[in-house]
MDAnalysis code that builds the backbone (N, CA, C; Angstrom):
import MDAnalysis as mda
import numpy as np

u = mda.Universe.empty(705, n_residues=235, atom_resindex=np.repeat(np.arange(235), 3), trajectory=True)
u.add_TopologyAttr("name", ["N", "CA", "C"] * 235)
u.add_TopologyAttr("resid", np.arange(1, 236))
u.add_TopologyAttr("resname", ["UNK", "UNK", "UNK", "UNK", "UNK", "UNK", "UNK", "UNK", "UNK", "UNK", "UNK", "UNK", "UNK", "UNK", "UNK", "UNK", "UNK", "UNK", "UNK", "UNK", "UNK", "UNK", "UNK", "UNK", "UNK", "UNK", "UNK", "UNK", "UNK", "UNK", "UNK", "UNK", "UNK", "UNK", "UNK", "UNK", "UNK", "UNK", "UNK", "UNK", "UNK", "UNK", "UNK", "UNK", "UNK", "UNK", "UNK", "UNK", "UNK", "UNK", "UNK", "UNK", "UNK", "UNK", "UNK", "UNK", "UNK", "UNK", "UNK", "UNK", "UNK", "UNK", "UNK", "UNK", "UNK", "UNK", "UNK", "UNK", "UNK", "UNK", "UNK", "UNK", "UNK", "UNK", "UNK", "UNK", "UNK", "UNK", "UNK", "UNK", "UNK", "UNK", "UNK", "UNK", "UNK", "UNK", "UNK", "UNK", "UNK", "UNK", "UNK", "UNK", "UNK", "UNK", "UNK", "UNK", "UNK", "UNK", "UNK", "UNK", "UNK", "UNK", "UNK", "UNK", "UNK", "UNK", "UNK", "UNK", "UNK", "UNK", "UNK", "UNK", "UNK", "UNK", "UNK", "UNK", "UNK", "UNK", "UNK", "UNK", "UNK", "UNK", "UNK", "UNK", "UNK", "UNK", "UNK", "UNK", "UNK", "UNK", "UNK", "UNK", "UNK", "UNK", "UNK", "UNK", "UNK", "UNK", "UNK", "UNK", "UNK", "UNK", "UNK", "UNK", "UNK", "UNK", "UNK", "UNK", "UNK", "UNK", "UNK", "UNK", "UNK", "UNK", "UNK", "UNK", "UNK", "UNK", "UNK", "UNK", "UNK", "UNK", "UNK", "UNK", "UNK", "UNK", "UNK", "UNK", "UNK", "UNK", "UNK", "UNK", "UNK", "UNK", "UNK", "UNK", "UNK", "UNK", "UNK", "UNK", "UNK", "UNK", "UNK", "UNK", "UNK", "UNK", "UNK", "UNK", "UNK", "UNK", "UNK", "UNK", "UNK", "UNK", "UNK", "UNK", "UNK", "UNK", "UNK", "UNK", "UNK", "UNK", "UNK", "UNK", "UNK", "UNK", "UNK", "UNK", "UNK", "UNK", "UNK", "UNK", "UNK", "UNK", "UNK", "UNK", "UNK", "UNK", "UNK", "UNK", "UNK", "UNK", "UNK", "UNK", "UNK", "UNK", "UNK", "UNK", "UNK", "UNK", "UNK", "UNK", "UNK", "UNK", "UNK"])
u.atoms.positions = np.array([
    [147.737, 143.719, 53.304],
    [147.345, 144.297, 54.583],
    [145.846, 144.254, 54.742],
    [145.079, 144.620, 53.607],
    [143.763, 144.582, 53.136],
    [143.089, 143.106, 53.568],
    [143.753, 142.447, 53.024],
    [143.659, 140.544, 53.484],
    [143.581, 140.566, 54.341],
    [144.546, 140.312, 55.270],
    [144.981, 140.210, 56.451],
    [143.899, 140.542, 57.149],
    [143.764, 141.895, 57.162],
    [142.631, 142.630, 58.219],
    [141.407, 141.681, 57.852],
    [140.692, 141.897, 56.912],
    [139.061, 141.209, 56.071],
    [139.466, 139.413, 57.036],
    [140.880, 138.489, 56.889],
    [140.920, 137.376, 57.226],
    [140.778, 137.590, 59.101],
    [141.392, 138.469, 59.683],
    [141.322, 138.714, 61.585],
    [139.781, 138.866, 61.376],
    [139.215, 139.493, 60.871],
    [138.154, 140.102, 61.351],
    [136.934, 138.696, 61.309],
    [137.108, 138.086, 59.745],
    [136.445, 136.373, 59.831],
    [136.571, 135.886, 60.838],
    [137.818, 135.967, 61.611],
    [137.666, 134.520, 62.342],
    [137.501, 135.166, 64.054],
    [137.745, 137.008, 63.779],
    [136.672, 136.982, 65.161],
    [135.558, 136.989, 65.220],
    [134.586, 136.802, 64.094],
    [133.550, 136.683, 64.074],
    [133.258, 135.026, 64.419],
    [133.794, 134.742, 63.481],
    [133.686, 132.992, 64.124],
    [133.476, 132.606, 65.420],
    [134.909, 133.212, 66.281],
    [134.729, 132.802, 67.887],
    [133.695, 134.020, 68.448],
    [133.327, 134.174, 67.934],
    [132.317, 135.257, 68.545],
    [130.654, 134.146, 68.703],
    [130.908, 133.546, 66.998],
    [129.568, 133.015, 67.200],
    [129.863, 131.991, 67.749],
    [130.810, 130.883, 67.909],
    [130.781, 130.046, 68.497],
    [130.495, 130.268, 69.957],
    [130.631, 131.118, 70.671],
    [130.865, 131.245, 72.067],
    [129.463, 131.225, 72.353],
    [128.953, 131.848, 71.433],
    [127.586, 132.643, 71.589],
    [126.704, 131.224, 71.436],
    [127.376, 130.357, 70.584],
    [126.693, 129.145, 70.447],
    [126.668, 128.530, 71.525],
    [127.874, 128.431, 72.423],
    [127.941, 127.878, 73.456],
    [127.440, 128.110, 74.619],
    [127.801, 129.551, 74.499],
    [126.793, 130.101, 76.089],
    [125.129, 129.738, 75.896],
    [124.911, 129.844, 74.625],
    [123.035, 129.413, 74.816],
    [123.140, 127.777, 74.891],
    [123.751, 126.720, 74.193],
    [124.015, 125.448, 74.546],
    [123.935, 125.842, 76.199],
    [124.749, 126.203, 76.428],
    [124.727, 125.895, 78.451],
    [123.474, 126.716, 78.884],
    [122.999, 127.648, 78.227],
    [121.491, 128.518, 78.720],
    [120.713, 127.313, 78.867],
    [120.340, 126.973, 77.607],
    [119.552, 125.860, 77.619],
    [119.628, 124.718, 78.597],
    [120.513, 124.179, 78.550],
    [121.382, 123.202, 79.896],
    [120.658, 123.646, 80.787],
    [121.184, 124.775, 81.223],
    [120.645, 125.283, 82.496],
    [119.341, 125.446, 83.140],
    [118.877, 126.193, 81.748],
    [117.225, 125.946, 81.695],
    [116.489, 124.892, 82.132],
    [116.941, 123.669, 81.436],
    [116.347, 122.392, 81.471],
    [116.686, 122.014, 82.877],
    [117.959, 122.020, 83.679],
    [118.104, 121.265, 84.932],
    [117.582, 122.424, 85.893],
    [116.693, 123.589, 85.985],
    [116.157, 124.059, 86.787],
    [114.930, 124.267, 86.335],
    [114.603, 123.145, 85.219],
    [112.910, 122.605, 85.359],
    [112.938, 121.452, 86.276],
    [113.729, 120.756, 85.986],
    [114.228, 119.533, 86.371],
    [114.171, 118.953, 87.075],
    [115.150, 119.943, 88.082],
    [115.914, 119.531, 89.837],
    [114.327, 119.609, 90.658],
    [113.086, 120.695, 90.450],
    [112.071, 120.919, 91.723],
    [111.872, 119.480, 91.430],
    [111.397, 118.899, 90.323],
    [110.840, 117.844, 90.237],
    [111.446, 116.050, 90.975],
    [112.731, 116.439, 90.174],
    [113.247, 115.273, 91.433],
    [113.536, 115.495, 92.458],
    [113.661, 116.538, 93.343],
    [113.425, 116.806, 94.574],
    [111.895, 116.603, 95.601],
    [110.795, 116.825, 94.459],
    [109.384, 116.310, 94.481],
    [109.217, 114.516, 94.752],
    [110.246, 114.185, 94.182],
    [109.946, 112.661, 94.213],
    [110.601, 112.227, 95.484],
    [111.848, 112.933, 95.348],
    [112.441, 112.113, 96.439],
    [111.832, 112.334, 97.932],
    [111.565, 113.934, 97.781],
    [110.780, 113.922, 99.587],
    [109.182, 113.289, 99.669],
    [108.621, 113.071, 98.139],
    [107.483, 112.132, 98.290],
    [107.502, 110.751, 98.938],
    [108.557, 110.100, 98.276],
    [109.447, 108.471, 98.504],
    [109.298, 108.477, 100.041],
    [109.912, 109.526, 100.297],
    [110.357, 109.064, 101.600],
    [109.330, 109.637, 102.854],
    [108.292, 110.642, 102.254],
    [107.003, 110.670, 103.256],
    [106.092, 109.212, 102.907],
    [106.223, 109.190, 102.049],
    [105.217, 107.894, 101.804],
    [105.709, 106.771, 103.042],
    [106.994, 106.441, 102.780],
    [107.385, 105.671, 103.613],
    [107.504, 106.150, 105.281],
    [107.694, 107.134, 105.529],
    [107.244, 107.574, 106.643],
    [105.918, 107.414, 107.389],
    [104.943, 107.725, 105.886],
    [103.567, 107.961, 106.864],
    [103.067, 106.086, 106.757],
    [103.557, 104.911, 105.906],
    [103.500, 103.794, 106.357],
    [104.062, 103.345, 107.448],
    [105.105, 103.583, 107.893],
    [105.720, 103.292, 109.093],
    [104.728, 103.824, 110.476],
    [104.533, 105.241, 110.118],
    [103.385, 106.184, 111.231],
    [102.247, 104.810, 111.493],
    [101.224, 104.558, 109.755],
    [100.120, 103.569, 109.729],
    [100.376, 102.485, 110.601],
    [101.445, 101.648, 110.469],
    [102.015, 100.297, 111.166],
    [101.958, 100.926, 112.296],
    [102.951, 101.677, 113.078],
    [102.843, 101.761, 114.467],
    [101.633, 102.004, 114.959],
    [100.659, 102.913, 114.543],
    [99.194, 103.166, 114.818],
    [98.829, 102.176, 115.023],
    [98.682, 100.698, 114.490],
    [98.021, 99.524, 114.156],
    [98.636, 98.933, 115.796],
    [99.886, 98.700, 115.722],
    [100.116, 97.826, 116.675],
    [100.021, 98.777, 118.238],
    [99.909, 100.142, 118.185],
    [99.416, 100.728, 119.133],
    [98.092, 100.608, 119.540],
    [97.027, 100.285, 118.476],
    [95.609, 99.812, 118.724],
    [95.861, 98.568, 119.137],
    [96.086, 97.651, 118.788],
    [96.127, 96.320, 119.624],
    [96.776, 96.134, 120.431],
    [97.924, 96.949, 121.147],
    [98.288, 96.951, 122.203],
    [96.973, 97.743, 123.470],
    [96.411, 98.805, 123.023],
    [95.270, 99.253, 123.810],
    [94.098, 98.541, 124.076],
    [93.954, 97.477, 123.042],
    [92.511, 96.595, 123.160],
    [93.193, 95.298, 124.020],
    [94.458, 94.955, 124.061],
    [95.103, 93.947, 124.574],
    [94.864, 95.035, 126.190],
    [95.078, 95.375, 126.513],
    [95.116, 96.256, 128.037],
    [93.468, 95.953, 128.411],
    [92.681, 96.614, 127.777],
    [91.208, 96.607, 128.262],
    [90.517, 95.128, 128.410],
    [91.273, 94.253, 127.426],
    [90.752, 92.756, 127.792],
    [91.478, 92.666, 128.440],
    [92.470, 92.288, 129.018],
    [92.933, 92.004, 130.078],
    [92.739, 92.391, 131.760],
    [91.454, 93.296, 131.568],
    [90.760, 94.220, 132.729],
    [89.788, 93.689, 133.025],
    [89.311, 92.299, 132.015],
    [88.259, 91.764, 131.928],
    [87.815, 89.863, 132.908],
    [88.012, 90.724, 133.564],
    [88.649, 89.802, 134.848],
    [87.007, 88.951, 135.449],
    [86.844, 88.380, 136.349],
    [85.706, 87.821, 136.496],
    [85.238, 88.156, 138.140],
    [84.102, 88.852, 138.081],
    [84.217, 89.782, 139.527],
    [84.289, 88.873, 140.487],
    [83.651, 87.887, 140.665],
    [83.398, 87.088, 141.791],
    [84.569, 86.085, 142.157],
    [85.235, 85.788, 141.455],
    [86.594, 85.462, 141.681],
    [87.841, 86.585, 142.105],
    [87.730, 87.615, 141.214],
    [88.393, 88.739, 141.989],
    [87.708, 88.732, 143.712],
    [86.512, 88.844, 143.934],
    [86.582, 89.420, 145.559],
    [86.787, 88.150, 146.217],
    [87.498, 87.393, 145.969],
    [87.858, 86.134, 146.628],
    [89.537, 86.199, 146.955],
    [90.052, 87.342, 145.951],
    [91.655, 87.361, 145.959],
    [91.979, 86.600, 144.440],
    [91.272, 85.925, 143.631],
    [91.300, 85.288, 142.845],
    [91.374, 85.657, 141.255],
    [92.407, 85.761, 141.048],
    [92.012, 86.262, 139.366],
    [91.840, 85.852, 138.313],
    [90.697, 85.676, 137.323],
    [91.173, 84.213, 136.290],
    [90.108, 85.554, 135.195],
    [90.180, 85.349, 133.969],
    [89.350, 86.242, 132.788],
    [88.405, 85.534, 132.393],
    [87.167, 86.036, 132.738],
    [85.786, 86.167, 132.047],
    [86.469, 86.213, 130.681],
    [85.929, 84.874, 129.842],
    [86.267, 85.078, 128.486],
    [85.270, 86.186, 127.546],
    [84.224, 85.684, 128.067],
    [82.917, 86.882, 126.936],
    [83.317, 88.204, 127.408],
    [83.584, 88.375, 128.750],
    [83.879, 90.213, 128.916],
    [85.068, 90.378, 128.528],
    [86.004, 89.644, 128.507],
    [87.594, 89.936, 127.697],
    [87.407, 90.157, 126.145],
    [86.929, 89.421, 125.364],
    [86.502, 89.274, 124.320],
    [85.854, 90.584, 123.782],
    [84.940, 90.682, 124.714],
    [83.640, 92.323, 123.792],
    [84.711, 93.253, 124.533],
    [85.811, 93.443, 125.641],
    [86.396, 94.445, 126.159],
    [87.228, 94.145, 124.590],
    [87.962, 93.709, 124.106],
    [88.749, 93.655, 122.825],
    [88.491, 94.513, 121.768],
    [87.328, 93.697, 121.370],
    [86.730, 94.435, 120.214],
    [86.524, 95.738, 119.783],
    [85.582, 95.999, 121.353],
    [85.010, 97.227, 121.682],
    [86.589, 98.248, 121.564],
    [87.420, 97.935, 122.049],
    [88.442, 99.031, 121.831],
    [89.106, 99.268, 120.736],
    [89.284, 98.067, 120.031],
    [90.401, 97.763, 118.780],
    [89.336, 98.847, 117.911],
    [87.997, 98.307, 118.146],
    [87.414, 99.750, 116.907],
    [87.506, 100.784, 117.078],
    [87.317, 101.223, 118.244],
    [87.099, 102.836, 118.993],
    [89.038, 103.049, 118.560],
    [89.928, 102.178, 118.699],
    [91.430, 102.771, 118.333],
    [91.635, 103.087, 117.351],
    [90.840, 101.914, 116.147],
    [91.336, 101.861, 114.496],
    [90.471, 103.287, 114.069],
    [89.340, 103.710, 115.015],
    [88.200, 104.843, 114.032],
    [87.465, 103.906, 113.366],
    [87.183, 102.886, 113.788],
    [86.370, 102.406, 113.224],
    [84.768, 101.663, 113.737],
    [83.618, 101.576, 113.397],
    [82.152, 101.299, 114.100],
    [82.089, 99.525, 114.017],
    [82.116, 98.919, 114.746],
    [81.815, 97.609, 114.754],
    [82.945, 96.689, 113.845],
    [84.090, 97.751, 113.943],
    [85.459, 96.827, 113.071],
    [85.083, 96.878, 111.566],
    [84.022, 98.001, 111.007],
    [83.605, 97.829, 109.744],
    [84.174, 99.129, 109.155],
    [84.544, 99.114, 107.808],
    [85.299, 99.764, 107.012],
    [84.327, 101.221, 107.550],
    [85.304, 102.053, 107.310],
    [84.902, 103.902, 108.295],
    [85.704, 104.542, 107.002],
    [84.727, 105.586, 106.580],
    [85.487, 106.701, 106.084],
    [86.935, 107.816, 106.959],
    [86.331, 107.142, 108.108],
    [87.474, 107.968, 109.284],
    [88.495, 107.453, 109.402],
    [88.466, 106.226, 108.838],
    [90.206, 104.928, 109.118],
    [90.580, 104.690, 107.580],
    [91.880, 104.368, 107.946],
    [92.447, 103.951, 106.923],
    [92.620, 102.388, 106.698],
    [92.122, 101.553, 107.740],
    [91.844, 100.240, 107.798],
    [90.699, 99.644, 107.536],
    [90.865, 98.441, 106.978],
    [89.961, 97.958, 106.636],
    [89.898, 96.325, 106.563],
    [89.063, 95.724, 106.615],
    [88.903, 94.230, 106.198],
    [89.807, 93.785, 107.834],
    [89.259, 93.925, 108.734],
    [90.072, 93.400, 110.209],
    [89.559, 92.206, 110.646],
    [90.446, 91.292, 110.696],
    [90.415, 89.728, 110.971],
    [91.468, 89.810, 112.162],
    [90.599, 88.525, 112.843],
    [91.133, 88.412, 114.370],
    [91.133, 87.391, 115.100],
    [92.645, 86.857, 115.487],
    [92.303, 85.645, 116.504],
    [92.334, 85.932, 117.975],
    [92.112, 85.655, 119.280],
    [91.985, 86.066, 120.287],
    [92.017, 84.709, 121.193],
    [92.782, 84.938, 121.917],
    [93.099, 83.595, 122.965],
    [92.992, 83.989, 124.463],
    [91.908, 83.944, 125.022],
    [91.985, 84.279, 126.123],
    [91.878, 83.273, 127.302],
    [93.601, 82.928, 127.789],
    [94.038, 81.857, 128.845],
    [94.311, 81.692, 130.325],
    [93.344, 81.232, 130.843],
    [93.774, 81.080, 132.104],
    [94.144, 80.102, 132.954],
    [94.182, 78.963, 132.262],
    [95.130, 77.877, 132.607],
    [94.228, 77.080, 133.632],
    [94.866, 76.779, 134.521],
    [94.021, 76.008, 135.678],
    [93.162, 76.849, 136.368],
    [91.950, 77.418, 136.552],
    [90.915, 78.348, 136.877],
    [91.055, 78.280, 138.013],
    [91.909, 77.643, 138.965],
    [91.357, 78.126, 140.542],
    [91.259, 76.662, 141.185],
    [90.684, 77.450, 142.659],
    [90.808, 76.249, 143.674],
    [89.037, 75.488, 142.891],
    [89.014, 74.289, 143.374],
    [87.416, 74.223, 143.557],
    [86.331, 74.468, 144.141],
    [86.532, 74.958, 145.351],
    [85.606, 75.957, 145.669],
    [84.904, 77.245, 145.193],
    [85.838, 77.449, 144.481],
    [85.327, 79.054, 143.702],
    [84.475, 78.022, 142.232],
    [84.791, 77.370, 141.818],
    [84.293, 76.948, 140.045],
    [82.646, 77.007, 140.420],
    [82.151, 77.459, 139.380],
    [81.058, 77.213, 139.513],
    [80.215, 78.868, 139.852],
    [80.914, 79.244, 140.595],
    [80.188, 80.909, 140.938],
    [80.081, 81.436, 139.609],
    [80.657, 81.646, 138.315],
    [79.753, 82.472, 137.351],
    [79.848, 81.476, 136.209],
    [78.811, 80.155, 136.533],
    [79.012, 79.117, 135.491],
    [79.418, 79.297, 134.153],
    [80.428, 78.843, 133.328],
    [80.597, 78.670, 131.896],
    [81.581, 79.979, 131.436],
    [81.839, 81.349, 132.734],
    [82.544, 82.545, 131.663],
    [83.969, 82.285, 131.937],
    [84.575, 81.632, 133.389],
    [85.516, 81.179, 133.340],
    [86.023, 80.260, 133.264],
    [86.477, 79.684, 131.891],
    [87.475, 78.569, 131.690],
    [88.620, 78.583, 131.431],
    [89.418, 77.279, 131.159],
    [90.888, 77.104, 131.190],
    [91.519, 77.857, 129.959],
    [90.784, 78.096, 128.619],
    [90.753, 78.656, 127.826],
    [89.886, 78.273, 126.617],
    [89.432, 80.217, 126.255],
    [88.570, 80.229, 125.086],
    [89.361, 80.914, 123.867],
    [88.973, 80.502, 122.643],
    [89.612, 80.939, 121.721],
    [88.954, 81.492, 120.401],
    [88.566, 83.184, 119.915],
    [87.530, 83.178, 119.497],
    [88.409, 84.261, 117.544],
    [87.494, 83.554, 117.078],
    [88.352, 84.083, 116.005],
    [86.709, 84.994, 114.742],
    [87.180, 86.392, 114.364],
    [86.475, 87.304, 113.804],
    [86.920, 87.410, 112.736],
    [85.562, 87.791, 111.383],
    [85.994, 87.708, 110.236],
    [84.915, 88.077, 109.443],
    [85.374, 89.550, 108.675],
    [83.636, 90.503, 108.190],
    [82.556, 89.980, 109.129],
    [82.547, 90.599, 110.012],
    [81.408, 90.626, 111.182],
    [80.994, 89.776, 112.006],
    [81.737, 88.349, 111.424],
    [81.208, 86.763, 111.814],
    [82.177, 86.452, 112.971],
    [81.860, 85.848, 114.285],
    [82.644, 85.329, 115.500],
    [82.351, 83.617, 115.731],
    [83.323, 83.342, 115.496],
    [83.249, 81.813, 116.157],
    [84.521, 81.558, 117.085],
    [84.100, 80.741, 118.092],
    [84.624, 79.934, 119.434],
    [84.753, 79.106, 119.585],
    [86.028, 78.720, 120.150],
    [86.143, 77.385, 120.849],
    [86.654, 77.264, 122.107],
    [85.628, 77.145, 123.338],
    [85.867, 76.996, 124.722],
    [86.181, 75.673, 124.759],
    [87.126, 76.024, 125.824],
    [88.199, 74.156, 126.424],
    [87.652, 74.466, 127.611],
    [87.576, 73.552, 128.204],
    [86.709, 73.024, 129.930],
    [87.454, 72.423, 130.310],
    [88.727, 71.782, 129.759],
    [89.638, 70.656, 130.163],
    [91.009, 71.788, 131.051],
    [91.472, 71.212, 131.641],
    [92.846, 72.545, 132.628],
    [93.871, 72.642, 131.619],
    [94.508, 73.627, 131.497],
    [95.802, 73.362, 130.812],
    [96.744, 73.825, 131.579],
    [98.389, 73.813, 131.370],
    [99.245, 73.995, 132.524],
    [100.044, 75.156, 132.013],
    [100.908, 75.377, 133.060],
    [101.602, 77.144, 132.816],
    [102.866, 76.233, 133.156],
    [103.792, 76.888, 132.370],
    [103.694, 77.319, 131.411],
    [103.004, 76.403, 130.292],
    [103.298, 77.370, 128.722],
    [102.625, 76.622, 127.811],
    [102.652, 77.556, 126.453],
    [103.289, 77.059, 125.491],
    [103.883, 77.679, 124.676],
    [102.855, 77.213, 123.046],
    [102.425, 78.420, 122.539],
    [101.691, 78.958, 121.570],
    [102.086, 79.613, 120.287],
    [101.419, 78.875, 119.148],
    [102.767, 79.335, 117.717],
    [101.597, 80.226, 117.026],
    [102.182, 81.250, 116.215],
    [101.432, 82.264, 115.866],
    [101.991, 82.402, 113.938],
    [100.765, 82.338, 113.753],
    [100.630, 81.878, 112.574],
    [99.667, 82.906, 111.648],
    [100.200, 84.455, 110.239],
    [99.179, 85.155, 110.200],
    [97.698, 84.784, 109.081],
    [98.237, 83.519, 108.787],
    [96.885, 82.785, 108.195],
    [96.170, 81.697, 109.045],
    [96.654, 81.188, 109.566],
    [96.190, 80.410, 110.659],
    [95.868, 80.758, 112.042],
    [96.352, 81.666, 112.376],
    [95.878, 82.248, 113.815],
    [96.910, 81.788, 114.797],
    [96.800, 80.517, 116.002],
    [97.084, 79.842, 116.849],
    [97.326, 78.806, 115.950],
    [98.503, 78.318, 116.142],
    [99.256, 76.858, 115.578],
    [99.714, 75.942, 116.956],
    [100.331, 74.814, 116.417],
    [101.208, 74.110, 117.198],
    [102.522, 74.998, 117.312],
    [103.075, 75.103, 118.717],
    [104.937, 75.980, 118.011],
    [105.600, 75.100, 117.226],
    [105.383, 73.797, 116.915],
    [106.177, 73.064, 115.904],
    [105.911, 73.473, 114.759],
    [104.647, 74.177, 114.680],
    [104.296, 74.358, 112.979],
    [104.522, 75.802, 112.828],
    [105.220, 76.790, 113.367],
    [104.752, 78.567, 113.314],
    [106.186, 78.897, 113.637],
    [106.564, 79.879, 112.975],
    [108.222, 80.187, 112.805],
    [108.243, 81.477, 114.158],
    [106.973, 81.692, 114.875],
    [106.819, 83.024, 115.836],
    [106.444, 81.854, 117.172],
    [106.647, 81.859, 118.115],
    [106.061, 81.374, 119.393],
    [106.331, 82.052, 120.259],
    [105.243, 82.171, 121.442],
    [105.057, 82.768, 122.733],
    [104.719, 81.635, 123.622],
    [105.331, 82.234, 124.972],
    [105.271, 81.318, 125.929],
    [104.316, 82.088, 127.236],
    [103.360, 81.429, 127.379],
    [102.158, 81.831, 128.406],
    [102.661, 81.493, 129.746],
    [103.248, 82.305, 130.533],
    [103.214, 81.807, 131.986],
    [102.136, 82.208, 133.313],
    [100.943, 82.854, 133.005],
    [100.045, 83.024, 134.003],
    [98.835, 83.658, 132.934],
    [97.744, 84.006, 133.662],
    [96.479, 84.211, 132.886],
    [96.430, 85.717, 132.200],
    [96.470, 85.514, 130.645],
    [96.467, 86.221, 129.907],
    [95.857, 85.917, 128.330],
    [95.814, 87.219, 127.656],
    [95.365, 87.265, 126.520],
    [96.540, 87.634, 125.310],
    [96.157, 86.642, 124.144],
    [96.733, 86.689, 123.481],
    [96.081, 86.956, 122.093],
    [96.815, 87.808, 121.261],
    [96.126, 88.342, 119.744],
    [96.378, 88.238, 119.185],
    [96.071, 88.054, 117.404],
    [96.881, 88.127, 116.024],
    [95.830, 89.043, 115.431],
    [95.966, 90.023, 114.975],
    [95.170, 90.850, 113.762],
    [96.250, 91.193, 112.691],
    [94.782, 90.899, 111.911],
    [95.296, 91.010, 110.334],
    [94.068, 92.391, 110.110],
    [94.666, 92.919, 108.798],
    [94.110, 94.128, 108.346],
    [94.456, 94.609, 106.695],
    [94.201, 95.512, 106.158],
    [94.456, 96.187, 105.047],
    [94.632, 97.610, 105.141],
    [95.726, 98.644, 104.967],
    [96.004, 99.718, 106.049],
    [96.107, 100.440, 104.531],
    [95.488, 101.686, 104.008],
    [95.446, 102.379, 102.775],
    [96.510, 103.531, 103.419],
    [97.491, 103.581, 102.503],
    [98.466, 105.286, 102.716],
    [97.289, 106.190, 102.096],
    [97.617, 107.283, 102.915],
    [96.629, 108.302, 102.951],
    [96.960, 109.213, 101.582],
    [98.358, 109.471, 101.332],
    [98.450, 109.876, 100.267],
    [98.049, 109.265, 98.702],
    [98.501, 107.687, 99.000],
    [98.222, 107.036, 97.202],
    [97.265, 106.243, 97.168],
    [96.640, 106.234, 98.859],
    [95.362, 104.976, 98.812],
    [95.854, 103.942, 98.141],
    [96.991, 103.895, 98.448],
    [97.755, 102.104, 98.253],
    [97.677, 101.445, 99.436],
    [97.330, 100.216, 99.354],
    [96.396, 99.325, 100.006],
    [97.677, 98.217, 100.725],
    [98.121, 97.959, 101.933],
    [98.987, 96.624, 102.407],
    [98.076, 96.084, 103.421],
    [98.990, 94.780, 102.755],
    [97.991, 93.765, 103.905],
    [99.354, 93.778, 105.161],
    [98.923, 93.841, 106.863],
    [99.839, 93.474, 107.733],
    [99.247, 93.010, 108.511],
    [99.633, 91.962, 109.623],
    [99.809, 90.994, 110.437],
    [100.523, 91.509, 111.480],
    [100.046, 91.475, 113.072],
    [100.624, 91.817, 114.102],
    [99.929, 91.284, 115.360],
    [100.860, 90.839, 116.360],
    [100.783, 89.969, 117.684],
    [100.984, 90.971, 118.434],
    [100.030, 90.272, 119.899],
    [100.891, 90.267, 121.204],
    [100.515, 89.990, 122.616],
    [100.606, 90.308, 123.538],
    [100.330, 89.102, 124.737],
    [100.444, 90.240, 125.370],
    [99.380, 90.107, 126.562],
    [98.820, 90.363, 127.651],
    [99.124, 89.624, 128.745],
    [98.868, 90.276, 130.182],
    [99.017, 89.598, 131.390],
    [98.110, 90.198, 132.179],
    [97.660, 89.601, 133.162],
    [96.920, 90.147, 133.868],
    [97.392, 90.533, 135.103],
    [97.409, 91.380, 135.764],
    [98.232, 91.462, 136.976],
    [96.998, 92.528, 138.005],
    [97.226, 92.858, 139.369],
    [97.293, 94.342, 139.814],
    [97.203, 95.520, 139.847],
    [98.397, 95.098, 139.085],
    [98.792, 96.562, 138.789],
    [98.818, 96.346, 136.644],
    [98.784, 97.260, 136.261],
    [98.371, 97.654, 134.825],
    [99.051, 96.375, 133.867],
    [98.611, 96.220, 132.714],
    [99.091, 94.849, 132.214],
    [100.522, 95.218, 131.299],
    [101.208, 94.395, 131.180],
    [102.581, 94.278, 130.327],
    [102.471, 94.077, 129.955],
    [103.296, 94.018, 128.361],
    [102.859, 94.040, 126.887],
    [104.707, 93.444, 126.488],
    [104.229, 92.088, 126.107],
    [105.358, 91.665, 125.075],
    [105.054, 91.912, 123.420],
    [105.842, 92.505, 122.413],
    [104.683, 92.679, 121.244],
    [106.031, 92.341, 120.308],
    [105.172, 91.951, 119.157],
    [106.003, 91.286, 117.770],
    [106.724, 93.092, 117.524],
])
């Protein structure tokens, strides 16, 4: 009887400690996955602001060149306007461009700003007006309106190439983000120009604000000149 009792009493001690073993096994468990869980919960809503506030960066970008595409396209040539006539002053389309794309990006002369997150902005610019007019008007503001000028920016440097020769409407233009303006046979993007307008490619380097990780992007788009406010076809 003596046995007996001394042997019950062993083996409730046993499941006693085992349990006891077990409940701290799962303490611990527990412990550990509510160090754990804040942390991958940390990552995952990081992941996905990051990618948020790149998506925010991109649209910002192509919202600035849609605004500098509007103001060149305002850049019209007066003396042909008071004739009824509309064709774009390339040099005032051109500095109307610039002048905005920086004032959009936060940035002074398109040069790297502690205020932007962009940087290194390269630029092609096509500003087309096809056949300039009757002949009577040519000649009133010698040399700013032609058939098309095409001016391309790069760390601070501008070079041009004005055509004097007519070109015809329509007239279809391949867009290319290392090359600028292509043939459309050679550029997997083409636009088709049907009246006098401006056309853009900027390139850039856009830093996320959180990891100051650095992408390079590429973005188009076309202008019209009209009347009434300009329309915007955009990549």
């Amino acid at each position: 009887m003596r046995n007996r009792s001394l042997g019950t009493k062993n083996n409730w001690i046993k499941q006693k400690a085992l349990k006891l073993y077990r409940d701290e096994g799962g303490f611990s468990y527990s412990i550990f996955f509510l160090l754990i869980a804040p942390l991958i919960i940390l990552i995952v809503v990081h992941s996905a602001d990051s990618g948020r506030i790149q998506r925010t960066s991109h649209q910002s970008f192509q919202t600035a060149i849609d605004g500098a595409l509007r103001d060149a396209t305002l850049g019209v040539d007066d003396h042909l306007r008071a004739f009824g006539v509309l064709r774009l002053d390339h040099e005032k389309a051109r500095n109307h461009f610039q002048e905005s794309l920086g004032y959009n990006l936060a940035m002074i002369n398109l040069e790297e700003s502690e205020t932007s997150s962009v940087e290194n902005v390269e630029y092609w610019i096509m500003i087309y007006n096809g056949d300039i007019g009757p002949t009577q008007f040519q000649g009133l503001e010698a040399g700013t309106v032609v058939p098309y000028a095409m001016y391309y920016y790069n760390n601070g440097t501008v070079t041009s190439d004005i055509v004097n020769t007519d070109v015809p409407f329509p007239n279809s233009v391949g867009i290319d983000e290392n090359l600028g303006f292509v043939s459309p046979g050679d550029a997997s993007i083409t636009t088709t120009i049907e009246k006098p307008s401006v056309v853009a490619i900027v390139k850039a380097d856009i830093k996320t604000i959180d990891t100051n990780e650095v992408s390079t992007i590429t973005r188009w788009a076309i202008g019209e000149i009209f009347d009434k406010p300009a329309e915007f076809a955009n990549n």
